[in-house]
N, CA, C and O atoms as a MOPAC input file, in Angstrom:
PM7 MOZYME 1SCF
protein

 N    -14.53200 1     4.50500 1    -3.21400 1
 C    -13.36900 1     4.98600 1    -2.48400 1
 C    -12.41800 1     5.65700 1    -3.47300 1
 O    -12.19300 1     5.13800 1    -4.56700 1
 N    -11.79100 1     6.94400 1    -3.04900 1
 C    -10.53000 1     7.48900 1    -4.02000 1
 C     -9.52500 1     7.41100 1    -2.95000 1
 O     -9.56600 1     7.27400 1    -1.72700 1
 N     -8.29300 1     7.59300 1    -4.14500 1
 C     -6.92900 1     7.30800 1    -3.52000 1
 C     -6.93300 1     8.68000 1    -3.00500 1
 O     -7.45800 1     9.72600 1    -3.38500 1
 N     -6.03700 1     8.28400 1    -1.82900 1
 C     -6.05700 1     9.89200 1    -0.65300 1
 C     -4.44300 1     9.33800 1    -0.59600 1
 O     -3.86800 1     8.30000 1    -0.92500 1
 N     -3.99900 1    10.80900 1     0.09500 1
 C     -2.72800 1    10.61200 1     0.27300 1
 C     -2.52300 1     9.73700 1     1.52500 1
 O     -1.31300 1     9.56000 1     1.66200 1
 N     -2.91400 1     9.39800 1     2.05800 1
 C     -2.76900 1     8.92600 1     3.00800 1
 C     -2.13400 1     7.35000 1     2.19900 1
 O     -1.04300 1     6.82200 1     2.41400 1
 N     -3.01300 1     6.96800 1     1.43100 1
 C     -2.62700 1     5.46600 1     1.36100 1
 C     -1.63600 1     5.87000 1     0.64000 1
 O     -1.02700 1     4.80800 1     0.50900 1
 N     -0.92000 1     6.79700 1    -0.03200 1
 C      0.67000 1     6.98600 1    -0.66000 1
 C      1.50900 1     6.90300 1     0.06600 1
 O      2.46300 1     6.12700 1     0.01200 1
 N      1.29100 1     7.63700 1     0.79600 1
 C      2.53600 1     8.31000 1     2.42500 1
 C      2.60000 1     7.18600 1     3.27100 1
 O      3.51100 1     7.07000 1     4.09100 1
 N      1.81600 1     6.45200 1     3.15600 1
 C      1.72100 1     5.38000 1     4.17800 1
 C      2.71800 1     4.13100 1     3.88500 1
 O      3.21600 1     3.26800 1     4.60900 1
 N      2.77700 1     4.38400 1     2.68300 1
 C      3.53200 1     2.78600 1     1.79500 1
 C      5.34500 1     3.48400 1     1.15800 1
 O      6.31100 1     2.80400 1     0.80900 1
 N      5.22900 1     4.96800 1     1.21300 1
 C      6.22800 1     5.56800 1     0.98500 1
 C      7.91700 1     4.72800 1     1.51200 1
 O      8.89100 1     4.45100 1     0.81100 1
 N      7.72300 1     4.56000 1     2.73000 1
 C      9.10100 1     4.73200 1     2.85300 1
 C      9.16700 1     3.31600 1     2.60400 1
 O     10.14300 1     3.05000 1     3.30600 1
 N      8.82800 1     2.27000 1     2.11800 1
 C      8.98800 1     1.12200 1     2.14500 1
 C      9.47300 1     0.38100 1     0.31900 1
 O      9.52400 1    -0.80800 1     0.00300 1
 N      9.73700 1     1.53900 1    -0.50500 1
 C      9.81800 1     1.51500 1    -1.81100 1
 C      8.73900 1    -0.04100 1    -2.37100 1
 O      9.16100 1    -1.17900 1    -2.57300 1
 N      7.43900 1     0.41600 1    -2.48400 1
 C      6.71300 1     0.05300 1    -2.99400 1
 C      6.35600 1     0.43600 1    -4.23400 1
 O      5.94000 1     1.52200 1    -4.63800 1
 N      6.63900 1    -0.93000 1    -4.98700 1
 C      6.15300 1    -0.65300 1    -6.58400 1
 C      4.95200 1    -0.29600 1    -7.24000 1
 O      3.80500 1    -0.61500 1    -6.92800 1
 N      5.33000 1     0.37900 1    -8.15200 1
 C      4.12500 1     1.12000 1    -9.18400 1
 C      3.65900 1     0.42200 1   -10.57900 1
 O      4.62400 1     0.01600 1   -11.22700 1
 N      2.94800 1     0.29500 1   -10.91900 1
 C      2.94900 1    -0.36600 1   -12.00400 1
 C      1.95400 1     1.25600 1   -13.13900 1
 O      0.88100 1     1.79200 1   -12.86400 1
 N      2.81800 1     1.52500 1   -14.22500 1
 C      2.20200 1     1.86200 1   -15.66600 1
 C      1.20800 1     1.28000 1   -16.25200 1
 O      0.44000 1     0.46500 1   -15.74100 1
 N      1.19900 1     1.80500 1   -17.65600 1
 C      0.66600 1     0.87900 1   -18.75600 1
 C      1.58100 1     0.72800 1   -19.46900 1
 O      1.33400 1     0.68200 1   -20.67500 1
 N      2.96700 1     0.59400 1   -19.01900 1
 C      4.24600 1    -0.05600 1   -19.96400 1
 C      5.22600 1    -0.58400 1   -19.07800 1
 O      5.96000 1    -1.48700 1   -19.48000 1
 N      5.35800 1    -0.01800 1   -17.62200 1
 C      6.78800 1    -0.67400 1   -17.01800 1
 C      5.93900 1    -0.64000 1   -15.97600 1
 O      4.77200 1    -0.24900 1   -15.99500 1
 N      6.90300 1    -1.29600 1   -14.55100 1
 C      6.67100 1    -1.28900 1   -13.20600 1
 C      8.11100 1    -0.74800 1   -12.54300 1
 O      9.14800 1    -1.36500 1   -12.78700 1
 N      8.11300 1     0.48600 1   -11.65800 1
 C      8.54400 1     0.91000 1   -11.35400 1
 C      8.76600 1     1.25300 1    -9.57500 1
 O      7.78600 1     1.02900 1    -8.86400 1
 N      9.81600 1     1.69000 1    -9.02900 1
 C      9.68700 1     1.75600 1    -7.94100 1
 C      9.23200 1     2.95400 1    -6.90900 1
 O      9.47700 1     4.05400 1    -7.40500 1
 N      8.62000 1     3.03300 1    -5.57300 1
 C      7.88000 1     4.74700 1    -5.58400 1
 C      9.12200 1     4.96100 1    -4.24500 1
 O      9.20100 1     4.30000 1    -3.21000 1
 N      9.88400 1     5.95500 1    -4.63500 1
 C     11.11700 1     5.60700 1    -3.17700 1
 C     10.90100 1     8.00500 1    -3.23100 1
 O     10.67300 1     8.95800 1    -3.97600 1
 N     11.18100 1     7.65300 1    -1.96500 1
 C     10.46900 1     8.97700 1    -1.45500 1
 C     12.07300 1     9.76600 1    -0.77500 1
 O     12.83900 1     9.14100 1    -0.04100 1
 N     12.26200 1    10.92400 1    -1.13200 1
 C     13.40500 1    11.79600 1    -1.62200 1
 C     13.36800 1    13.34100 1    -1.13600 1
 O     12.94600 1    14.16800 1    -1.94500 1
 N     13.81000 1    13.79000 1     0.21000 1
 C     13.28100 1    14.78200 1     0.24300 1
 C     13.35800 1    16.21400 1    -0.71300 1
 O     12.69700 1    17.24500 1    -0.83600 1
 N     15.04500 1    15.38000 1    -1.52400 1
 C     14.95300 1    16.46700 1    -2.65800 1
 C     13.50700 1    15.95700 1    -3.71400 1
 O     12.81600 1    16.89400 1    -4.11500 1
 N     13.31200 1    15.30200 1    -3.90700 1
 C     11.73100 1    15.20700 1    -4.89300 1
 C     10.85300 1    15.91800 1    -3.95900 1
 O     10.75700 1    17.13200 1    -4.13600 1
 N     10.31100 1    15.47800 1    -3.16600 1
 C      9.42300 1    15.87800 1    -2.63800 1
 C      9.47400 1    17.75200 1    -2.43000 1
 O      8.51200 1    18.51500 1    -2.51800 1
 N     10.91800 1    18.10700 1    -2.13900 1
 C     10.91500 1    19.56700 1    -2.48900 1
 C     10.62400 1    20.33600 1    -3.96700 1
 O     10.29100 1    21.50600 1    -4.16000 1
 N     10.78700 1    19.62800 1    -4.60300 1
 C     10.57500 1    19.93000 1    -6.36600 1
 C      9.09800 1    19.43900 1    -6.13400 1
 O      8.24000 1    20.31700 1    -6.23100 1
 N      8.73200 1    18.33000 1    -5.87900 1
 C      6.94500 1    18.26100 1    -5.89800 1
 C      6.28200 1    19.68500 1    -5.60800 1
 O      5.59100 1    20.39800 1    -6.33600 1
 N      6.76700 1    19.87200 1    -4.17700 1
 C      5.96300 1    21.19300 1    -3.68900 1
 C      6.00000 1    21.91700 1    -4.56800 1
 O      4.97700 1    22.43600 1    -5.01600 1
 N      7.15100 1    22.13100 1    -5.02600 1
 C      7.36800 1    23.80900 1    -5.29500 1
 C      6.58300 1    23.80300 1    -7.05200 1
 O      6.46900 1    24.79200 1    -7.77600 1
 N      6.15000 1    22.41200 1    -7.36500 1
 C      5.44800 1    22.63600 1    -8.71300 1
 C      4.45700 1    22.34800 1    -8.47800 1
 O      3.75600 1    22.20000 1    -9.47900 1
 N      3.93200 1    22.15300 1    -7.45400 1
 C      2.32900 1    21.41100 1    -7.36900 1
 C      1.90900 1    21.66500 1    -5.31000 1
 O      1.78600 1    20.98800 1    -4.29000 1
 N      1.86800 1    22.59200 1    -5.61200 1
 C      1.84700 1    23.08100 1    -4.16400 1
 C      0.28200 1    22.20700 1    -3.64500 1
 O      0.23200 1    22.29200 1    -2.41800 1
 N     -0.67200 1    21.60600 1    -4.06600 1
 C     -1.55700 1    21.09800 1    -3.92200 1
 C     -1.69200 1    19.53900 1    -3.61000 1
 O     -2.02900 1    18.79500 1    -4.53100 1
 N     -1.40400 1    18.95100 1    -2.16100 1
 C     -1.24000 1    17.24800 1    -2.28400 1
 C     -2.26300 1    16.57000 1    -2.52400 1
 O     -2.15000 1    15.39500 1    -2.87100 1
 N     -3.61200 1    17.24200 1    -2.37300 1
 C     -4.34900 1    16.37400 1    -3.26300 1
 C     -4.68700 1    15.71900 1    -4.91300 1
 O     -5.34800 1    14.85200 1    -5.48600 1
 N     -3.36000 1    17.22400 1    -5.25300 1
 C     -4.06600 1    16.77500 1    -6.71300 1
 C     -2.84000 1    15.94300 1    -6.94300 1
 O     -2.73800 1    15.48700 1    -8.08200 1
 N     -1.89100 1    15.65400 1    -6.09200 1
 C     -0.92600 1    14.65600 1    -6.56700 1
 C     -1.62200 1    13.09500 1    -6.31300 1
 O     -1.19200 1    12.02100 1    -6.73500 1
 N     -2.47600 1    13.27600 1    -5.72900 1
 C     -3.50500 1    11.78900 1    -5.71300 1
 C     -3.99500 1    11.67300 1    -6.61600 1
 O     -4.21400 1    10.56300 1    -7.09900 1
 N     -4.26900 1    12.54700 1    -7.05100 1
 C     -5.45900 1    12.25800 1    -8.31000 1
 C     -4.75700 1    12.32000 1    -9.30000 1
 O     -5.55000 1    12.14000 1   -10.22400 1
 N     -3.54100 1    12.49000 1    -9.81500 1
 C     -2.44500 1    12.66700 1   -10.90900 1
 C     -1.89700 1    10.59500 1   -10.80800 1
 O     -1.66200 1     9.81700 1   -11.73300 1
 N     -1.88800 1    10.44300 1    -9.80100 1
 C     -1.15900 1     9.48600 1    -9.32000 1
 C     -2.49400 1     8.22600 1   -10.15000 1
 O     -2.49100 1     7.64700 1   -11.23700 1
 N     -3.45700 1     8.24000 1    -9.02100 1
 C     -5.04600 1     7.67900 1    -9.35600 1
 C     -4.92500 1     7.12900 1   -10.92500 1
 O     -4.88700 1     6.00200 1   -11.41900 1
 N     -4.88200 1     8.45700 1   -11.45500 1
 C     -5.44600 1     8.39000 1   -13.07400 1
 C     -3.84500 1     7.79200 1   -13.58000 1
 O     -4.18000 1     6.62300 1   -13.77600 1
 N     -2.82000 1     7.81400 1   -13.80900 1
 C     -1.44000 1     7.16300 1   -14.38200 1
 C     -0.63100 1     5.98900 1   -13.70100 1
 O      0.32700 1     5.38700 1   -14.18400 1
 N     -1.23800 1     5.79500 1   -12.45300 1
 C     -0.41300 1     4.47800 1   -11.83400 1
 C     -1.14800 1     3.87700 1   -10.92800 1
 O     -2.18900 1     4.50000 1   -10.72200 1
 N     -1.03300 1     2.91000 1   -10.29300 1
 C     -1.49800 1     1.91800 1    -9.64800 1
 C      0.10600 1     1.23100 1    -9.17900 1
 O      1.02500 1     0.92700 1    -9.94000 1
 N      0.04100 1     1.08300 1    -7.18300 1
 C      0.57200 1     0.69000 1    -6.43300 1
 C      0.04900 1    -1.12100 1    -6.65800 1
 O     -0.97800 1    -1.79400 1    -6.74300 1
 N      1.82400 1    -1.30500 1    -6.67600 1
 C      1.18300 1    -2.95300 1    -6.50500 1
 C      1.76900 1    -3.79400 1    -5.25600 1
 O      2.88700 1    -4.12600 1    -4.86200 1
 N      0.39100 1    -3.96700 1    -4.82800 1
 C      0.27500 1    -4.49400 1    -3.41500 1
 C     -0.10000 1    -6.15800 1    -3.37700 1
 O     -0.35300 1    -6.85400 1    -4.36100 1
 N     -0.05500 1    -6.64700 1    -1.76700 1
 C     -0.03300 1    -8.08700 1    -1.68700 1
 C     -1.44200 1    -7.99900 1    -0.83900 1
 O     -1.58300 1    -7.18000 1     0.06800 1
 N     -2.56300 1    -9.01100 1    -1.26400 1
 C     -4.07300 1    -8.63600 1    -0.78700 1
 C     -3.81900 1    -9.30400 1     0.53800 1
 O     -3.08200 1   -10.22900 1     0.87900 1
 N     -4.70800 1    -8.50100 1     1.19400 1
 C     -4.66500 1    -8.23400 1     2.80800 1
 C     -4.46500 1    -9.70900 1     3.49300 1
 O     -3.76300 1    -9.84900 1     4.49500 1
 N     -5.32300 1   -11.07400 1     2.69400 1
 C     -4.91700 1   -12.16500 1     3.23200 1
 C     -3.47800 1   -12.76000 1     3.11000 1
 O     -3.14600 1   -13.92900 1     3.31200 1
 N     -2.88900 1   -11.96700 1     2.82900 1
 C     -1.35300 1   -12.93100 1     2.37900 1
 C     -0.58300 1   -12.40800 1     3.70900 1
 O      0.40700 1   -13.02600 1     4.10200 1
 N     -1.06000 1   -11.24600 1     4.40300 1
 C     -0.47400 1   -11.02700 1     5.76500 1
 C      0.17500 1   -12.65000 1     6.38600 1
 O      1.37800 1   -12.90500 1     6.44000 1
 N     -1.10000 1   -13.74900 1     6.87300 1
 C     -0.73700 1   -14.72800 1     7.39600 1
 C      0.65100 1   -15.75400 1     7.02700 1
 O      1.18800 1   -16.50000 1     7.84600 1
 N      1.07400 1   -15.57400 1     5.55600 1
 C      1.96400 1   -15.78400 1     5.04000 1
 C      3.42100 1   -15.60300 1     5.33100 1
 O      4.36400 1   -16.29100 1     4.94100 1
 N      3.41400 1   -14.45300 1     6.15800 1
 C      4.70000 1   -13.65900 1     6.16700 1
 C      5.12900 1   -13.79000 1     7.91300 1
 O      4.54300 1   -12.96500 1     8.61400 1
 N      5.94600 1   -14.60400 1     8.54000 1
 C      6.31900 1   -14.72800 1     9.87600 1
 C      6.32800 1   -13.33000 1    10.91400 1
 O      5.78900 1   -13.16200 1    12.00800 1
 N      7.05900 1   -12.54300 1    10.19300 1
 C      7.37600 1   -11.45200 1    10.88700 1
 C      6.31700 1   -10.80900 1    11.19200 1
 O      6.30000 1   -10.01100 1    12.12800 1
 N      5.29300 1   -11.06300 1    10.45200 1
 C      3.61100 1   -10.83100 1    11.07100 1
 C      2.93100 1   -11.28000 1    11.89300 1
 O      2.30800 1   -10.72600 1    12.79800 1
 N      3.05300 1   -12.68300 1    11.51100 1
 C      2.38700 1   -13.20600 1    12.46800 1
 C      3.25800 1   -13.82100 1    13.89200 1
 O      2.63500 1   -14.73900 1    14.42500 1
 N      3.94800 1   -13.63700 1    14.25300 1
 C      4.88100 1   -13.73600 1    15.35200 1
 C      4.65900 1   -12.26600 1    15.90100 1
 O      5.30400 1   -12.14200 1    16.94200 1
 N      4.19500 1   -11.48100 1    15.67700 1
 C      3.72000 1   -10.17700 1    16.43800 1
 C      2.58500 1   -10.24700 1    17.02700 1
 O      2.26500 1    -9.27400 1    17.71000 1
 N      1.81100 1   -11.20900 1    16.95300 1
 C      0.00300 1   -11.40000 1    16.52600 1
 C     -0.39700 1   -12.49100 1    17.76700 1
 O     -0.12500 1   -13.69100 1    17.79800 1
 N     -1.04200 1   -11.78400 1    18.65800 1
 C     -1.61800 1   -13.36500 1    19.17100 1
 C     -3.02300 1   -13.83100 1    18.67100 1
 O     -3.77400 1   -13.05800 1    18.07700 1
 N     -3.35600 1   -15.18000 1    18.94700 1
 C     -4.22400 1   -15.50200 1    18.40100 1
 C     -5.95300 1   -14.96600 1    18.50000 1
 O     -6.82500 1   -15.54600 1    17.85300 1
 N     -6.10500 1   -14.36200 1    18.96500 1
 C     -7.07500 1   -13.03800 1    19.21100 1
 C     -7.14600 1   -12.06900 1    18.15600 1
 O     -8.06600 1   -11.97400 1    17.34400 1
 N     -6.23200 1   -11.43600 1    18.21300 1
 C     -5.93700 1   -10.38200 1    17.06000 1
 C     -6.04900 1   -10.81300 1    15.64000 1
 O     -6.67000 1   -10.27300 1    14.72400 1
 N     -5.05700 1   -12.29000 1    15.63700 1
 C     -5.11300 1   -12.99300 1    13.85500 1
 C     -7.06100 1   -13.05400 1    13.93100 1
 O     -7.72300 1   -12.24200 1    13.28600 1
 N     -7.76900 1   -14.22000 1    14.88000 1
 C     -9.16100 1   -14.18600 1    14.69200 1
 C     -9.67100 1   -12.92400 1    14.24700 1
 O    -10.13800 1   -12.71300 1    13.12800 1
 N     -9.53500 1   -11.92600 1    15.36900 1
 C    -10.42800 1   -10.28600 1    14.53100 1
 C    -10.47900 1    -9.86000 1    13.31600 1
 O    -11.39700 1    -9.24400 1    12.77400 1
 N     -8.93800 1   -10.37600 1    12.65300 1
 C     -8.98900 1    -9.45700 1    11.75700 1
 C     -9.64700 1   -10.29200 1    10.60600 1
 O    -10.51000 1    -9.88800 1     9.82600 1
 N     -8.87800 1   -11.95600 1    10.66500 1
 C    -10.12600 1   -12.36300 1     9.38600 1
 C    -11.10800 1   -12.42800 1     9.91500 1
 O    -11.75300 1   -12.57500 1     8.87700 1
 N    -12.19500 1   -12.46100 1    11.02100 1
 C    -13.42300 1   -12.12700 1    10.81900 1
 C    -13.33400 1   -10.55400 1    10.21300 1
 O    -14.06100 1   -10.37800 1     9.23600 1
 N    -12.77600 1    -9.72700 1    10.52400 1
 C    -13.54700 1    -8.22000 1     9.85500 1
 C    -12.12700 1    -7.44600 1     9.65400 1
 O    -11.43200 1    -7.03800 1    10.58500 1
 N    -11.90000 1    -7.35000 1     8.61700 1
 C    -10.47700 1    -6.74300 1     8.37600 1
 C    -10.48200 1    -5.22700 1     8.47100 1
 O     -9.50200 1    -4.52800 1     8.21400 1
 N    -11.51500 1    -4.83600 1     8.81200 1
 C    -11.66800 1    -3.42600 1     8.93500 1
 C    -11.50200 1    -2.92800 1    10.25300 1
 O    -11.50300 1    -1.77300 1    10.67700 1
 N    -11.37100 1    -3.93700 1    10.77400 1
 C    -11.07900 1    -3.90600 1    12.45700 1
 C     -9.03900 1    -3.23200 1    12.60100 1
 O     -8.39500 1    -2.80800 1    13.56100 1
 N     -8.71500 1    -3.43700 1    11.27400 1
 C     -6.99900 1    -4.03100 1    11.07300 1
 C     -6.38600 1    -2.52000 1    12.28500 1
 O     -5.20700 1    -2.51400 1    12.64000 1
 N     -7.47800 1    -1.25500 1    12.82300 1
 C     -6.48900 1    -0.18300 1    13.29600 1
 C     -6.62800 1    -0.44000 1    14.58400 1
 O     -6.15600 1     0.40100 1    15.34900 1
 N     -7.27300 1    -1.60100 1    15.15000 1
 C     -7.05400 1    -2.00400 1    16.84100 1
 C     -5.71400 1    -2.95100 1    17.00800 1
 O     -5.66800 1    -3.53100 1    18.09300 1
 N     -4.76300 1    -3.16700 1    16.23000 1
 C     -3.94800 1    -3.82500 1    16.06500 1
 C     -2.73900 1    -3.12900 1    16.61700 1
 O     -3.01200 1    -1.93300 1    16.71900 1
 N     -1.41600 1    -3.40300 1    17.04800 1
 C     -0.37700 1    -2.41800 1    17.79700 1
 C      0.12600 1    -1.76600 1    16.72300 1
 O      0.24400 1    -2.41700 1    15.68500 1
 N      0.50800 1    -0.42200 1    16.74100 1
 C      1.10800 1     0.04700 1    15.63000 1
 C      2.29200 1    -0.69000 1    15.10300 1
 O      2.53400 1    -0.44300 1    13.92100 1
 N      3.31500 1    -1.77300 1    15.86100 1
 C      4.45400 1    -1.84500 1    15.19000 1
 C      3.89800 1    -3.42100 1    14.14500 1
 O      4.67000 1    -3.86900 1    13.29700 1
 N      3.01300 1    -3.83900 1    14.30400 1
 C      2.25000 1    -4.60700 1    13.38500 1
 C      1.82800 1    -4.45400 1    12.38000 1
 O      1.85800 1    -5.27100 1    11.45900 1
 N      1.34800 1    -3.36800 1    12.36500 1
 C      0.67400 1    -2.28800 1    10.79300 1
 C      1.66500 1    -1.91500 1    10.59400 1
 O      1.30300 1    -1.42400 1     9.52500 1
 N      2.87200 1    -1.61900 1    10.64200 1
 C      4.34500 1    -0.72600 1    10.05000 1
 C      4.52400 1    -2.14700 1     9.67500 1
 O      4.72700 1    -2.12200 1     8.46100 1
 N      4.55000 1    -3.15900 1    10.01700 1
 C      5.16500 1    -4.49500 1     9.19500 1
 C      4.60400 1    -5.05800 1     8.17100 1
 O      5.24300 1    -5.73000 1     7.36100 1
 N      2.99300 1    -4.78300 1     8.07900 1
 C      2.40900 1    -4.93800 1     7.14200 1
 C      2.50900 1    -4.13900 1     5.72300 1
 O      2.33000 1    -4.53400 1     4.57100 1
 N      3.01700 1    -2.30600 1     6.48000 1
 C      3.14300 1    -1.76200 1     5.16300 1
 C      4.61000 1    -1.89700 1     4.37600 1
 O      4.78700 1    -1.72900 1     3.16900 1
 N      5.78700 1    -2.30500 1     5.55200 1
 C      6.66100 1    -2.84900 1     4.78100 1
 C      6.97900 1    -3.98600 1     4.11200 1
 O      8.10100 1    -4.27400 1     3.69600 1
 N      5.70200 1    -4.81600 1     3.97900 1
 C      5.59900 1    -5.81200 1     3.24800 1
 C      5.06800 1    -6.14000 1     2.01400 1
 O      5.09400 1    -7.02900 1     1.16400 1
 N      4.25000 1    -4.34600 1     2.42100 1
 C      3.07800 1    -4.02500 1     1.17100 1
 C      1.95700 1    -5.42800 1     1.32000 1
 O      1.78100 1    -6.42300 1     0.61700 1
 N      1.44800 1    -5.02400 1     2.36300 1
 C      0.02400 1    -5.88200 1     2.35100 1
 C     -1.14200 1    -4.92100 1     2.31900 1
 O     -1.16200 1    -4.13600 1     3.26700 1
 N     -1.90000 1    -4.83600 1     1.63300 1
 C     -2.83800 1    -3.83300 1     1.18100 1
 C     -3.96000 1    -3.61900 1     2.72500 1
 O     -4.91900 1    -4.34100 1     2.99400 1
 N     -3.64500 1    -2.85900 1     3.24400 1
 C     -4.36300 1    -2.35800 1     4.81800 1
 C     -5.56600 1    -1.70400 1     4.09700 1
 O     -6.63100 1    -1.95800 1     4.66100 1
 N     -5.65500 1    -1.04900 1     3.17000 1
 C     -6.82100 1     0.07500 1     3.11900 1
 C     -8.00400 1    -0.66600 1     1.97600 1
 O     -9.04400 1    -0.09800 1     1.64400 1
 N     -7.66700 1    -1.74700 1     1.58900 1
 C     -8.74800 1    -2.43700 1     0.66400 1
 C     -8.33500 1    -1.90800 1    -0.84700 1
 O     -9.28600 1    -1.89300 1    -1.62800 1
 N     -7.08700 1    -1.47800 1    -1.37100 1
 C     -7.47300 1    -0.29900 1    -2.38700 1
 C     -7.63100 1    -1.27900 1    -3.41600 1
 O     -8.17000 1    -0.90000 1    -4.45600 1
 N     -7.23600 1    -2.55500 1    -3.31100 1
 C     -6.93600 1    -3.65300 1    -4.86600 1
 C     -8.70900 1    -3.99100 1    -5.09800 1
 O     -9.33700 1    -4.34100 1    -6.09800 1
 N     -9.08800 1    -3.73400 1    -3.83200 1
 C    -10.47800 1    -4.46000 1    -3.66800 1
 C    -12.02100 1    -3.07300 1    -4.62200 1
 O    -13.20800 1    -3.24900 1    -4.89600 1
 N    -11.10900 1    -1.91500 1    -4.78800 1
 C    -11.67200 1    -0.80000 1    -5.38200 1
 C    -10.89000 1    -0.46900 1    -6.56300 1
 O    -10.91500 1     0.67700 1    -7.01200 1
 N    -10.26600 1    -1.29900 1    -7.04200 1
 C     -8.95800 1    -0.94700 1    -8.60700 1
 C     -8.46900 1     0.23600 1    -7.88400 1
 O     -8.67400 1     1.22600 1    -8.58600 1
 N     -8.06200 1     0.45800 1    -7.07800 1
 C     -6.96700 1     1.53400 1    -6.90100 1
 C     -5.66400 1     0.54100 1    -6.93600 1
 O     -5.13100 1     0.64600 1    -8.04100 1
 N     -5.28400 1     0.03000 1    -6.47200 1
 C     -3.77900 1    -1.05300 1    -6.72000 1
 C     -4.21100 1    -2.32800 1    -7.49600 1
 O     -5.31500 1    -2.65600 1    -7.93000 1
 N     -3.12400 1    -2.88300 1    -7.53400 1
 C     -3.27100 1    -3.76800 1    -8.28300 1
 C     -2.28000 1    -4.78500 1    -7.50800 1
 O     -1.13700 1    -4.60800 1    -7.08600 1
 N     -3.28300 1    -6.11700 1    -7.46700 1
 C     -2.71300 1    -7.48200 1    -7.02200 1
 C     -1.19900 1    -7.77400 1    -7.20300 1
 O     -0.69200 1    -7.65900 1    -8.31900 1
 N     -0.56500 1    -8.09900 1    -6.26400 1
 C      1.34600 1    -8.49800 1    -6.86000 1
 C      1.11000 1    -9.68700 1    -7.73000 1
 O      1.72600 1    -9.76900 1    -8.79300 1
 N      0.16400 1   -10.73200 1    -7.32300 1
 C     -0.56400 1   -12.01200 1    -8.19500 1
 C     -1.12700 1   -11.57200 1    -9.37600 1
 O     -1.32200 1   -12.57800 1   -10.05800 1
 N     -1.41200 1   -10.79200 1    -9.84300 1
 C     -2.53900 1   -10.40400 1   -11.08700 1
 C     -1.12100 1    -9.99700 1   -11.92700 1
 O     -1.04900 1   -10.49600 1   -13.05000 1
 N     -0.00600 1    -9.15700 1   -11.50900 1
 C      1.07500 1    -8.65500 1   -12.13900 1
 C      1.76300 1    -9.84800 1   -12.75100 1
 O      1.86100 1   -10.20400 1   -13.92600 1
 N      2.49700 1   -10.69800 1   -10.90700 1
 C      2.75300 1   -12.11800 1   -11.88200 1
 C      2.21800 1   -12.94700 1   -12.89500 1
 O      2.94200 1   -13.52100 1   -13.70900 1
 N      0.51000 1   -13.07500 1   -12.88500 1
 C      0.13100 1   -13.82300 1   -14.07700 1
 C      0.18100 1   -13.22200 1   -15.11700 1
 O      0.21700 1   -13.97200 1   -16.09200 1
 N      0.20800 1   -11.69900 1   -15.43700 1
 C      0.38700 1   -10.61300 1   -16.77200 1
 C      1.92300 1   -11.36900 1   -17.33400 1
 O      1.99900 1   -12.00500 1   -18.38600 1
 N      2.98200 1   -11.15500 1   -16.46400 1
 C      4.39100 1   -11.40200 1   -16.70300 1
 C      4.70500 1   -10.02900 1   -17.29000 1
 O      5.35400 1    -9.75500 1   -18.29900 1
 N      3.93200 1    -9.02700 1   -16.19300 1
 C      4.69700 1    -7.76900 1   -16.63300 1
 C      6.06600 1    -7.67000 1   -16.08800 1
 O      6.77500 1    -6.70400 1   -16.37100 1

C-alpha cells in the first residue's frame, strides 16, 4: 500500500501529529499554505510521496476505537461486532462515526499496519 492523499486530507482538519527523525510536529491545514503548496507543487500526488519519504502521521491503531466513548455511544452492537470481525468492513459504518474516528486519529486505512504511520504507543515507548 502507498500513502495517497486521501489518507492526508482525511486526518487534515483534525491537527494530527507528524512525527520526523528529530521532532513531532503538528499537520494543521491553512488555506493560505495550501495556496503556496499549489502554486509550488502544482502536483498532489507528489506531495504524498514527499510526505511518505520525510514523515509519518502518528495515529491510534484501529483497536483503540473501543476505548474512546464518543465512539462507541454512536455504535450499536452490530456494527462494534462487524467491524472487529473484519475491519475492512469500517465504510458500512454512518459517516458521522468515521468523522469521530478521524478526529480521534484512529487509523481507518491500516497505514501503521504498512509503516506508513506510526503507532501513538510505539512514540510513547521511544519518549520522543
Amino acid at each position: 500500500m502507498e500513502l495517497q492523499l486521501k489518507h492526508l486530507s482525511s486526518y487534515l482538519p483534525y491537527k494530527t501529529q507528524i512525527k520526523t527523525r528529530y521532532e513531532i510536529m503538528t499537520m494543521v491545514y491553512t488555506n493560505e499554505y495550501y495556496g503556496k503548496l499549489k502554486d509550488e507543487n502544482p502536483n498532489p500526488v507528489a506531495l504524498s510521496v514527499v510526505f511518505e519519504n520525510h514523515y509519518q502521521m502518528i495515529l491510534k491503531p484501529f483497536q483503540d476505537y473501543s476505548e474512546i466513548n464518543e465512539i462507541t455511544d454512536e455504535m450499536n452492537d452490530y456494527e462494534i461486532q462487524m467491524i472487529e470481525d473484519n475491519p475492512s468492513l469500517i465504510e458500512r459504518l454512518p459517516f458521522d462515526v468515521i468523522e469521530k474516528m478521524l478526529k480521534n486519529h484512529i487509523d481507518i486505512f491500516g497505514l501503521i499496519n504498512f509503516g506508513i504511520a506510526t503507532s501513538i504507543h510505539d512514540v510513547a515507548q521511544a519518549g520522543i
